[in-house]
N, C-alpha and C positions, 0 to 999 in steps of 0.2 A: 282563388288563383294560386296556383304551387310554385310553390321558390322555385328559382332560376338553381340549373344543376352546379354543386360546388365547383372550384375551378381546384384543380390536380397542381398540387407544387412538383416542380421535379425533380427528383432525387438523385437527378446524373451531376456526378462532378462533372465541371469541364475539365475536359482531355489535357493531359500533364503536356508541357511543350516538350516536345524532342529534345533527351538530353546532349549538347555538344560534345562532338569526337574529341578527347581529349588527343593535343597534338603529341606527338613523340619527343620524348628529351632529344635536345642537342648532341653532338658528339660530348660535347666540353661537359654539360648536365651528367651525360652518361660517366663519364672518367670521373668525375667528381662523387656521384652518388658510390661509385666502384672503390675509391678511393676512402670514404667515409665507411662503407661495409669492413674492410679490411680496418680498417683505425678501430675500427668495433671488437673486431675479433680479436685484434690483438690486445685491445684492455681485457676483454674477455678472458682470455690468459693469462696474461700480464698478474691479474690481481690474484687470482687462486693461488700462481705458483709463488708471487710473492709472499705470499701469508703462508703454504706451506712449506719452502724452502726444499732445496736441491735433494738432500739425504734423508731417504727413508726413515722413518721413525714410525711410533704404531701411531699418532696423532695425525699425520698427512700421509697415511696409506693409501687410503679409500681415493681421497682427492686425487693423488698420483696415478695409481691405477686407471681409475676413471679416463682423465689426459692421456695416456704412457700406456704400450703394452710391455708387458717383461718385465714391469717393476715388483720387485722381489719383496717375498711379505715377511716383515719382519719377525713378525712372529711364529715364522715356521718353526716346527723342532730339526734340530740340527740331529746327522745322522750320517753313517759312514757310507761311501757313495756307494751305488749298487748294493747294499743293502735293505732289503724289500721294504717297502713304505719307510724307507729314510729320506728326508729332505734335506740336500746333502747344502752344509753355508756357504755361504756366497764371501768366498777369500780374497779372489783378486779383482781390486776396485782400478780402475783409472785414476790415475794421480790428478786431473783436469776437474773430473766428475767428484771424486772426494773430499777436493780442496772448493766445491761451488763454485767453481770459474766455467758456468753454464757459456757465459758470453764468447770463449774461446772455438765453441764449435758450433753456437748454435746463432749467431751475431744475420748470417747470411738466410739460411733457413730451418724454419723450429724443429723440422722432423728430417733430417738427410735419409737419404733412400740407400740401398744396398751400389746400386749404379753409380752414387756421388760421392766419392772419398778425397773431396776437396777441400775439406774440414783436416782429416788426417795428413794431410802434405804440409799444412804452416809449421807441423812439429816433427813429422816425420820424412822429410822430402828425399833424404838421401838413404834411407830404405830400399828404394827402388833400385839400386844401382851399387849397393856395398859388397857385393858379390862378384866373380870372375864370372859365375854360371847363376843365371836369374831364373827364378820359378814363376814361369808365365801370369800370371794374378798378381804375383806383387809386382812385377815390371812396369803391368797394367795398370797400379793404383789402385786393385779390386779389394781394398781393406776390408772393408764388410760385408764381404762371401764369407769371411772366416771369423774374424773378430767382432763382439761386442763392445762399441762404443763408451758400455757403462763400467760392467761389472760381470762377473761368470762365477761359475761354481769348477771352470776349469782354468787350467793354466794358458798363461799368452793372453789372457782375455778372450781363446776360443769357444763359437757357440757353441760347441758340442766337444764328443769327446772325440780325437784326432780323427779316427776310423769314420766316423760318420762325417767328419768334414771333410775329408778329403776324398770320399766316395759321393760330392757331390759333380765330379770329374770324372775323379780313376772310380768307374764301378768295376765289381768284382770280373767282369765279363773282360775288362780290358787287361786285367792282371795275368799272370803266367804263376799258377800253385805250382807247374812243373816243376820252372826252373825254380821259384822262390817259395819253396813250403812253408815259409810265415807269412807268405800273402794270405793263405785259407787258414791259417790258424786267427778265429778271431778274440784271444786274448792278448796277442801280441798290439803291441802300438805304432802305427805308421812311424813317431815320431823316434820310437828306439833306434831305427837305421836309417831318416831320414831328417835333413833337417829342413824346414815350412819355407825360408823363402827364398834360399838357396847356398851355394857354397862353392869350391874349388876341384870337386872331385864330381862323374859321372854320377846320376842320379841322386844327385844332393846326399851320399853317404857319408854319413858320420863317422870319426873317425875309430876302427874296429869293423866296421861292417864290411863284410865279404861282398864283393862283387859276383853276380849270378853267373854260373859258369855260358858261358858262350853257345847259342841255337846251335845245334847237329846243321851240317852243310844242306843246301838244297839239292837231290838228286841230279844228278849229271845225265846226260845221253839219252835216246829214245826208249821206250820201253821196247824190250823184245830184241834189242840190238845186242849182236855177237858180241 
């Protein structure tokens, strides 16, 4: 008589249960998880800058950089500006930024934008208005179209050198070489016959600079008339 055939175990797991929809946070969950993200980041900050502190040194370079763009490295070689591969030093600091009184401009928010010069009015407020004749940007509070908050390798604290800051307005196409032939001369410095954020005379001239003589009249009468 032959054995009864083996009996087969089965090797199906049973089926996992359907995992539960997980429900969606609350409003209140959502604000709160929102609110701990940001408390994160801001330790997150918080700690690096405290441990390398406001002023560049070659020991909190890397860190700074890292966080910051435009942080100036210390150990450039210094070199006379416009001078080929010179790296010209970084002179004029903000008094704010020098003295580490970070909390003075950045209390509201860590990185102000070129648009917010809402920072620059707690110190600067009567800027806008010390003038008989205001130059549109500083009327507007537009501090940082022109100036760097920290530090520069030019004077005023401007980004750049006068000519390229101020041709991010007056390009050379708006200017008149006719009448002012130190417009197309470009050794010359906007700021020799102008002054940035205004003053009491026609085109914020300084005082020496010549007024550009006066446009030739518009022609009179019809063409071809007796």
């Amino acid at each position: 008589m032959s054995d009864p055939p083996a009996r087969r175990e089965s090797t199906d797991e049973p089926a996992a249960a359907p995992r539960a929809r997980r429900a969606d946070p609350s409003p209140r969950e959502a604000r709160a998880r929102r609110r701990a993200g940001i408390l994160a980041l801001a330790w997150g900050l918080a700690i690096p800058l405290a441990w390398a502190g406001c002023t560049v040194t070659a020991n909190n370079y890397r860190t700074l950089s890292f966080l910051f763009d435009g942080v100036p490295d210390p150990s450039a070689v210094p070199g006379a500006p416009g001078e080929p591969g010179a790296i010209p030093t970084f002179v004029v600091v903000h008094a704010p930024f020098a003295e580490e009184r970070c909390e003075e401009c950045h209390s509201g928010r860590a990185r102000p934008t070129r648009h917010d010069s809402s920072a620059c009015v707690r110190c600067h407020a009567q800027t806008a208005s010390q003038h008989p004749r205001m130059h549109g940007p500083v009327a507007a509070l537009a501090c940082l179209w022109c100036h760097n908050p920290h530090e520069s390798t030019h004077r005023h604290l401007l980004r750049d050198t006068d000519r390229n800051v101020c041709a991010q307005c007056h390009t050379p196409a708006l200017l008149s070489p006719e009448r002012v032939p130190a417009h197309a001369d470009t050794a010359r410095a906007c700021l020799e016959c102008h002054a940035g954020h205004g003053g009491d005379t026609p085109f914020f001239l300084r005082p020496g600079a010549e007024l550009p003589p006066a446009p030739p009249p518009a022609p009179t009468g019809s063409a071809g008339a007796n």
